[in-house]
C-alpha positions as CSV (number, residue, x, y, z in Angstrom):
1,X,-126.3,-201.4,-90.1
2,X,-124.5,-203.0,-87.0
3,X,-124.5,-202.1,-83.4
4,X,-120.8,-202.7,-83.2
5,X,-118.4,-200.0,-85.1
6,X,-115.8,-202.5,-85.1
7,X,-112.4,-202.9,-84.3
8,X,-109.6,-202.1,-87.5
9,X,-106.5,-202.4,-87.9
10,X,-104.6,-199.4,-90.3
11,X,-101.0,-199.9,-91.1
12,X,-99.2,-196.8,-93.3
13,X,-96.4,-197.5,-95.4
14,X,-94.9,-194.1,-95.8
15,X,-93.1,-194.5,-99.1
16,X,-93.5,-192.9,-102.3
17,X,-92.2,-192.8,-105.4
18,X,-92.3,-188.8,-105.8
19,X,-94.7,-186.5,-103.6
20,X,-97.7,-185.0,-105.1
21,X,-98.3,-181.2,-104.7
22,X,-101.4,-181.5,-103.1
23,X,-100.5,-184.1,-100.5
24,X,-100.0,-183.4,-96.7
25,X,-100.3,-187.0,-95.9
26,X,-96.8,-188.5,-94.3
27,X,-95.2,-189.5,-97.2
28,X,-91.3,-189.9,-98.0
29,X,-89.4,-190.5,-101.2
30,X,-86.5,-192.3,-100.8
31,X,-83.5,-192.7,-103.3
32,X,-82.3,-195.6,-102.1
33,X,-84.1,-199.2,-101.7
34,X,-86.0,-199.2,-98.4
35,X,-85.0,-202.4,-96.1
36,X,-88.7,-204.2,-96.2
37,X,-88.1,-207.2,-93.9
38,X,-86.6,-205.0,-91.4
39,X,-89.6,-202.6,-90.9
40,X,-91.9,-205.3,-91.5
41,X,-90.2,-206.8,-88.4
42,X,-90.8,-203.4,-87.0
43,X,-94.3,-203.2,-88.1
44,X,-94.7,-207.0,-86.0
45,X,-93.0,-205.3,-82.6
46,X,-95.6,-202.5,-82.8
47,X,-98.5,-204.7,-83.1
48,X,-97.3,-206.7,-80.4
49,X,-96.9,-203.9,-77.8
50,X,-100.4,-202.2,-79.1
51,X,-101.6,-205.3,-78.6
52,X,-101.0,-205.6,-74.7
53,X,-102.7,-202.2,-74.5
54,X,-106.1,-203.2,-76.5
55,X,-106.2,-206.4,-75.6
56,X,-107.7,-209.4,-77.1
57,X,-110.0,-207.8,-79.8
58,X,-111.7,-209.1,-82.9
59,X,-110.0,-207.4,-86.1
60,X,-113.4,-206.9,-88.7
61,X,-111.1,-204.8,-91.6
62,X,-107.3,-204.1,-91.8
63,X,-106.0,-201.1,-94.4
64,X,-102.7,-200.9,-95.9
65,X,-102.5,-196.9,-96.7
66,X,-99.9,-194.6,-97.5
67,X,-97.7,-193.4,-98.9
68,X,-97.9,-196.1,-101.3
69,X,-98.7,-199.6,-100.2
70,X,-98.1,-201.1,-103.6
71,X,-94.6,-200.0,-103.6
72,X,-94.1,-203.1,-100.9
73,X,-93.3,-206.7,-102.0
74,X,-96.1,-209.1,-101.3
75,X,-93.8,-211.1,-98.9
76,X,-93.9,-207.8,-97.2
77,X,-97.4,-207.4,-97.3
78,X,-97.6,-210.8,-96.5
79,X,-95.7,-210.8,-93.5
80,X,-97.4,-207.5,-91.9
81,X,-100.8,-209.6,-92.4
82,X,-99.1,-212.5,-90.5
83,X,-98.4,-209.9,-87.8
84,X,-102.0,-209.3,-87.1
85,X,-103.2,-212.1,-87.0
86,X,-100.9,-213.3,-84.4
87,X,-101.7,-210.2,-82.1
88,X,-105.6,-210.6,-83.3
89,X,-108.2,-212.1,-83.9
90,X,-108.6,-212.1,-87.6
91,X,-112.4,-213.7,-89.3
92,X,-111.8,-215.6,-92.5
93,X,-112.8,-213.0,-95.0
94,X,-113.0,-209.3,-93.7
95,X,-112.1,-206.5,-95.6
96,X,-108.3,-206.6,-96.1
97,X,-107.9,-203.0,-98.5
98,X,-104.5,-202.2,-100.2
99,X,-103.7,-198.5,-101.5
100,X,-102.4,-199.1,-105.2
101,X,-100.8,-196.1,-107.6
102,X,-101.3,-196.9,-111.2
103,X,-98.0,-196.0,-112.0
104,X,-97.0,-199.2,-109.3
105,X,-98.8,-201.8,-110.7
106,X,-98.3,-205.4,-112.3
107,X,-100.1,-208.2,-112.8
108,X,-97.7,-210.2,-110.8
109,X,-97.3,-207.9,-107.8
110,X,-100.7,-207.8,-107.6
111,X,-101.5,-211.9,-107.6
112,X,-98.9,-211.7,-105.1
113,X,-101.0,-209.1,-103.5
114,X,-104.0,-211.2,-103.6
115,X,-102.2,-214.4,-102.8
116,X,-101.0,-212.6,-99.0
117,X,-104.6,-211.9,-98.1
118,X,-105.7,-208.4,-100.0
119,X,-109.0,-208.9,-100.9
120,X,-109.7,-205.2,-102.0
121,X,-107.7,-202.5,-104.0
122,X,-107.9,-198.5,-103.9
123,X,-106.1,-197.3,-107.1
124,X,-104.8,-193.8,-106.9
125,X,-106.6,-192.6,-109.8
126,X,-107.2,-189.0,-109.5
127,X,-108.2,-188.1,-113.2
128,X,-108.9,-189.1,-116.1
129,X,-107.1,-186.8,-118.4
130,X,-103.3,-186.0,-118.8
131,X,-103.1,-182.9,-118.1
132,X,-104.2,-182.9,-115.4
133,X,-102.8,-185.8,-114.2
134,X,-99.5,-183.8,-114.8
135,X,-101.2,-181.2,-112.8
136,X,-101.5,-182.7,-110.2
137,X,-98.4,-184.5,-110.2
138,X,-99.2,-188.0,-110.3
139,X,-96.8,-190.4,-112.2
140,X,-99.1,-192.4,-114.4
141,X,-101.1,-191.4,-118.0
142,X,-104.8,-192.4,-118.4
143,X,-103.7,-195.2,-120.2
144,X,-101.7,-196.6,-117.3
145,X,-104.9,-195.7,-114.8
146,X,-107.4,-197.9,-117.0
147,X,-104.9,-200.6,-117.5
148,X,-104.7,-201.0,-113.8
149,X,-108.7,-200.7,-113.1
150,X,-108.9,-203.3,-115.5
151,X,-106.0,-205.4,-114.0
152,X,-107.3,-205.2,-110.4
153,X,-111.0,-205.9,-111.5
154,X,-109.8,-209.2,-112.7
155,X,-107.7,-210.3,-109.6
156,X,-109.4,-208.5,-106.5
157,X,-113.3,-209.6,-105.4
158,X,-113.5,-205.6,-104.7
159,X,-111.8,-202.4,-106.1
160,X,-112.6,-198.6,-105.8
161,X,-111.0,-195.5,-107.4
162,X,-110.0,-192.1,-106.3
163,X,-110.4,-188.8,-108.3
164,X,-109.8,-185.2,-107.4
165,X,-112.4,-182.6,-108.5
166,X,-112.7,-179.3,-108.0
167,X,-109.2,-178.5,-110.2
168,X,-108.9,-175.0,-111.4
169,X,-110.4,-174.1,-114.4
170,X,-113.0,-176.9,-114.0
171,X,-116.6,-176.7,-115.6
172,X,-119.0,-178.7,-114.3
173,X,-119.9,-180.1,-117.8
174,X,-116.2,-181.3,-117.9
175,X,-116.4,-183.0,-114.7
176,X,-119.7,-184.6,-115.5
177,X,-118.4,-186.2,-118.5
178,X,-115.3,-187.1,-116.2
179,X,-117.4,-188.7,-113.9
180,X,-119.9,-190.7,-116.5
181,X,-116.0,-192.0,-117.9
182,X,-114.9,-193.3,-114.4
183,X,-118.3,-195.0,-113.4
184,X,-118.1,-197.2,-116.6
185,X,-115.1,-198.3,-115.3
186,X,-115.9,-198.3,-111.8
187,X,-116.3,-202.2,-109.9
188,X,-118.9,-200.7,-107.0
189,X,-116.8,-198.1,-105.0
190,X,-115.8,-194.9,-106.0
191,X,-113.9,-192.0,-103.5
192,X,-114.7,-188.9,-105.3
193,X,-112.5,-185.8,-103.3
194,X,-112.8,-181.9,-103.7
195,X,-108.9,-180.1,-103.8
196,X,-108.2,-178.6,-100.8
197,X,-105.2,-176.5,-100.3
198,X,-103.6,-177.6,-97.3
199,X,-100.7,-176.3,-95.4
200,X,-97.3,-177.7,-95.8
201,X,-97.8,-178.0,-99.6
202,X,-96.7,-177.3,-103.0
203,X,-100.2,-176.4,-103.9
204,X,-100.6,-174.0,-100.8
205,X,-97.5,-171.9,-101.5
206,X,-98.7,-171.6,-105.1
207,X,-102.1,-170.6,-103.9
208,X,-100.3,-168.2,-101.5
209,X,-98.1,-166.0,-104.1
210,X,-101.2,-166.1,-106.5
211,X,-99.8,-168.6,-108.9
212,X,-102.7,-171.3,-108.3
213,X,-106.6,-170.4,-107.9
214,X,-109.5,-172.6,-106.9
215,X,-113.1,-172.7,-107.6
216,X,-115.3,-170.2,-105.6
217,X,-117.2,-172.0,-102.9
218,X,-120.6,-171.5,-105.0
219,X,-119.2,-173.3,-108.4
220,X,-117.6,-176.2,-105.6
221,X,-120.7,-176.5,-104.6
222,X,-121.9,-176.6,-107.9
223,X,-119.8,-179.3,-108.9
224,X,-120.2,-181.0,-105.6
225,X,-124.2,-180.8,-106.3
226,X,-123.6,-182.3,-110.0
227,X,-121.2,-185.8,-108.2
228,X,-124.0,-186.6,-106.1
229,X,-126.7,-186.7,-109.4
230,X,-124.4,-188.3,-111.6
231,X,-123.6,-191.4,-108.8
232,X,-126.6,-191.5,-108.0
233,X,-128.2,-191.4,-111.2
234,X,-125.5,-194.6,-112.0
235,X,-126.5,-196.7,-108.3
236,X,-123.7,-195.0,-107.0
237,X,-125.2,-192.7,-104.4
238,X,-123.0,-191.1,-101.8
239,X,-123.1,-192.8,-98.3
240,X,-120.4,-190.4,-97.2
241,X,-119.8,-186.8,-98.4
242,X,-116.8,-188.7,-100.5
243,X,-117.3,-192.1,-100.9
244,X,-120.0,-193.6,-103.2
245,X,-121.0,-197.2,-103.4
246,X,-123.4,-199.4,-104.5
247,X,-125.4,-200.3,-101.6
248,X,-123.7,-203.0,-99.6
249,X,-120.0,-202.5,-101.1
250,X,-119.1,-199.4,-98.7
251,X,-115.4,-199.4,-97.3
252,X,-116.0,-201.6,-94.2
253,X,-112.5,-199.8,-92.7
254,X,-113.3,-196.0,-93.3
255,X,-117.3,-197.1,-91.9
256,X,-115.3,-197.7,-88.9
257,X,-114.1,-194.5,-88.6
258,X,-117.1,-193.0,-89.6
259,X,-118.9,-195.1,-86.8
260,X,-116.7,-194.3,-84.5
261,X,-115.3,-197.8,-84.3
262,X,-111.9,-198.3,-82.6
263,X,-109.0,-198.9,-84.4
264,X,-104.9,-198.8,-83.8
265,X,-102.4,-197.4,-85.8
266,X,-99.2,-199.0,-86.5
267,X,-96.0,-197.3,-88.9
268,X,-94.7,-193.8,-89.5
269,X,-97.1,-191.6,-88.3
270,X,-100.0,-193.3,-87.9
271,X,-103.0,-192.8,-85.3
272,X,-105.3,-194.8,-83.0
273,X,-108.2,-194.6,-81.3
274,X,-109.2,-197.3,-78.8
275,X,-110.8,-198.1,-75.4
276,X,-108.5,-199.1,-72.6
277,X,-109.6,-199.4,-69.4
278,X,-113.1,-197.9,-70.0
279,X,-111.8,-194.7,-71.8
280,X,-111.1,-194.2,-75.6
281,X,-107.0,-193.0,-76.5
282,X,-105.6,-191.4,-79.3
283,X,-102.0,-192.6,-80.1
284,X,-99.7,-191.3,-83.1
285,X,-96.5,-192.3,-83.9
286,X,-92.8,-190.9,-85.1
287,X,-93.6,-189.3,-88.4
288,X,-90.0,-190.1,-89.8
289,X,-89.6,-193.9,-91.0
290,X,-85.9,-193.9,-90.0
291,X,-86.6,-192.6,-86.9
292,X,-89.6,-194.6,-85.8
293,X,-87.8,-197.3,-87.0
294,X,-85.1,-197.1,-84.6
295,X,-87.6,-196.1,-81.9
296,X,-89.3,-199.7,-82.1
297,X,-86.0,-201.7,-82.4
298,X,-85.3,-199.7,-79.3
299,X,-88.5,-200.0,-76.9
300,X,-91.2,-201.8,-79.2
301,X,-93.3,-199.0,-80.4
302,X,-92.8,-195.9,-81.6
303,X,-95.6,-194.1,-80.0
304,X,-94.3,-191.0,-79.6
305,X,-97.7,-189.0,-77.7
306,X,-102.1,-189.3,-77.1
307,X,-104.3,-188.7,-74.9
308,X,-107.0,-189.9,-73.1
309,X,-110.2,-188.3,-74.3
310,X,-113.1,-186.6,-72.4
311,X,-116.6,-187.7,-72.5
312,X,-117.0,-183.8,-74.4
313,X,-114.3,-184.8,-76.4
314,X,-115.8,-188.1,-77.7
315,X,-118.9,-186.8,-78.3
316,X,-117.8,-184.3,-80.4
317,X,-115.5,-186.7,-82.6
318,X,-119.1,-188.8,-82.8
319,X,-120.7,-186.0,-84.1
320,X,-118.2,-185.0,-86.5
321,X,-118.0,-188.4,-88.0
322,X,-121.0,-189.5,-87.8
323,X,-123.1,-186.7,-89.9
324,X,-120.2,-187.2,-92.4
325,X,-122.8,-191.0,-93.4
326,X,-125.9,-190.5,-95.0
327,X,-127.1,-193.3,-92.3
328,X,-126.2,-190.4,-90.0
329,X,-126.0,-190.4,-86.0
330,X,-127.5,-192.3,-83.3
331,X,-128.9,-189.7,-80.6
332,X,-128.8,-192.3,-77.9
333,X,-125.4,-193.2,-78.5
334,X,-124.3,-189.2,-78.5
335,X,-126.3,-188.7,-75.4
336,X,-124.2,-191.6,-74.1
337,X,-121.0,-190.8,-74.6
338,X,-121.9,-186.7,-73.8
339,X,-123.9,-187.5,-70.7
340,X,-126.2,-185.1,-71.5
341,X,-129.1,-184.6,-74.9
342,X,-128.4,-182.5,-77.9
343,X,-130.3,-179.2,-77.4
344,X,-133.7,-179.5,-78.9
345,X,-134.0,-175.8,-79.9
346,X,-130.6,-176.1,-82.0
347,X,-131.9,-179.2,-83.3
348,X,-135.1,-177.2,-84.3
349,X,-133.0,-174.2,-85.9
350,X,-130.9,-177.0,-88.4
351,X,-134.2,-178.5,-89.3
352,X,-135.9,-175.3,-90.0
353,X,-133.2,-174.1,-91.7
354,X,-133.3,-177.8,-93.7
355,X,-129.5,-178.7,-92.7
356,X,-130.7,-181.8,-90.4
357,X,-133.5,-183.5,-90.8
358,X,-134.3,-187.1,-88.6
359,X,-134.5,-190.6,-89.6
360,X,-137.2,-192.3,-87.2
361,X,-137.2,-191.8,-83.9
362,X,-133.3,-192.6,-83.0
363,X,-131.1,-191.0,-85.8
364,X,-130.1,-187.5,-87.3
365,X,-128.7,-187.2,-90.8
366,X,-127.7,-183.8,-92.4
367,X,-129.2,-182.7,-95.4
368,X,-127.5,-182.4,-98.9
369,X,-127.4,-178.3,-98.4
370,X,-126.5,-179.5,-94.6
371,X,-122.8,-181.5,-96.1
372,X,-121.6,-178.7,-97.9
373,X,-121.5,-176.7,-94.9
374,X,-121.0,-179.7,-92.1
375,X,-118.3,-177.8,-90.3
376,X,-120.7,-175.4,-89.2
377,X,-123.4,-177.8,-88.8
378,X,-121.5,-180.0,-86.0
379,X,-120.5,-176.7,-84.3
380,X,-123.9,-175.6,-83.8
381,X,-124.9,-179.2,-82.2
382,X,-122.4,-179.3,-80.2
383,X,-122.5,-175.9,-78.6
């Protein structure tokens, strides 16, 4: 574990071949053939204004997320990697991840991939049956998924895999079989995500007219308890309430996050979080591609609103992010950024009540009854 968060770089590509009922990401489908060079020009012009407000920084991982990355060309992808590293520092071999649909995917668009700098692959997974791949709207059969965890173990160093759990009707014996499928499969990284309903999507107003139930919060727990026996049985253990790796092949860019790293944003709606002069800013970005494209041919960036955070504020994100990592949360660093301890008697409440528990003399981690209910865990520190 390192001192220093680190410094990424996340670029969305808002694109998608069709948008999945479950998704409130910013993500576009577009019936005509999107103009590449020209927002990866755009992409360039955004780096290079974000980059007079960061600084000269160290880049340790750069993301390509979506939408769907692996709709780009590799010029494209080559090009927006070109971009950072003339606006940044860039280290021969950091993390350089790609976000891949199965249903996108081809040997040669992905040598190309690897070829521009991509030196890890997420694949869109999401199940490993077809109906409820159909379900949940996703373009690609099984067959296509493994055919594409196979093609991407063979041309990228690293590769994880995301599945959805938690889908109506879902035992836990089903998901456990699921799961034992995938990790057979699985290179060293697997993102393993409970269905939310969230607002803005097809899957909320089904949920809302009655037309689409979930699991109970006991049986998600349920299956939530069985994903981290199963991993961990396998050497996959969680090392965030999600994301399961064999020791030493965690995502290096979400650790940022979950570190509370700093990192810019660049492309339709993306965020940021960095330090400039001495205090950390949020930035997000024109959500529409057209119109944030015509927003940075206009005046270089198309930052459309932030803020400067509080000391309150930033120790709250800490907190939030932190007890997300089984490594936890550094009480000094909290203490810094608050100006002020976390109240021993709450601290004593959570550990009585075997939701916290510390590591040494420095750290805090919550327990595994302490993830299920985080939300409420973070609250209660941070009153």
């Amino acid at each position: 574990m390192t001192s220093d968060p680190g410094f990424g770089v996340y670029i969305h590509w808002p694109f998608c071949a069709a948008k999945c009922p479950y998704c409130d990401f910013n993500s576009h489908v577009r019936h005509r053939p999107v103009d590449q060079p020209r927002f990866a020009a755009a992409f360039a012009r955004e780096m290079a204004t974000l980059r007079r407000r960061t600084g000269p920084r160290t880049v340790t991982s750069i993301f390509l997320g979506g939408g769907t990355p692996s709709l780009m060309e590799p010029g494209t992808v080559g090009a927006v990697l070109e971009a950072v590293a003339a606006n940044w520092t860039v280290p021969a071999g950091i993390e350089v991840t790609l976000e891949a649909n199965p249903s996108s995917v081809e040997a040669a668009r992905f040598r190309g991939y690897r070829a521009a700098g991509v030196n890890r692959v997420s694949l869109g997974v999401q199940a490993l049956n077809d109906p409820d791949l159909r379900f949940l709207g996703r373009l690609h059969n099984v067959e296509q998924a493994l055919h594409a965890i196979r093609l991407a173990r063979e041309t990228f160093p690293r590769l994880s895999f995301d599945l959805i759990y938690a889908r109506p009707d879902q035992t836990v014996e089903a998901w456990t079989a699921e799961l034992e499928q995938a990790i057979r499969h699985a290179a060293d990284h697997l993102s393993l995500y409970q269905l939310t309903i969230e607002e803005g999507t097809t899957f909320h107003a089904l949920h809302a007219v009655g037309r689409l139930d979930v699991p109970d919060p006991e049986h998600a727990a349920a299956l939530y308890a069985a994903t981290q026996e199963v991993t961990a049985a396998h050497g996959l253990p969680a090392y965030e309430i999600s994301n399961h790796a064999v020791p030493g092949a965690e995502s290096r860019h979400n650790l940022v996050y979950w570190r509370y790293g700093e990192y810019v944003g660049i492309g339709p709606g993306a965020h940021g979080r960095f330090l400039e002069d001495g205090r950390r800013h949020v930035t997000f970005t024109e959500r529409i591609p057209e119109t944030w494209l015509n927003l940075v041919e206009a005046k270089g960036h198309g930052v459309t609103g932030g803020e400067v955070l509080t000391r309150e504020q930033e120790a709250d994100e800490f907190l939030l992010m932190g007890l997300r990592l089984a490594e936890g949360i550094d009480v000094a660093r909290y203490e810094a950024l608050a100006g002020r301890p976390l109240s021993s008697r709450r601290i004593g409440f959570l550990q009585e009540e075997r939701l916290i528990e510390p590591i040494g003399n420095s750290r805090l981690r919550a327990t595994a009854s302490g993830m299920i209910v985080l939300d409420a865990v973070v609250a209660d520190l941070a009153a």
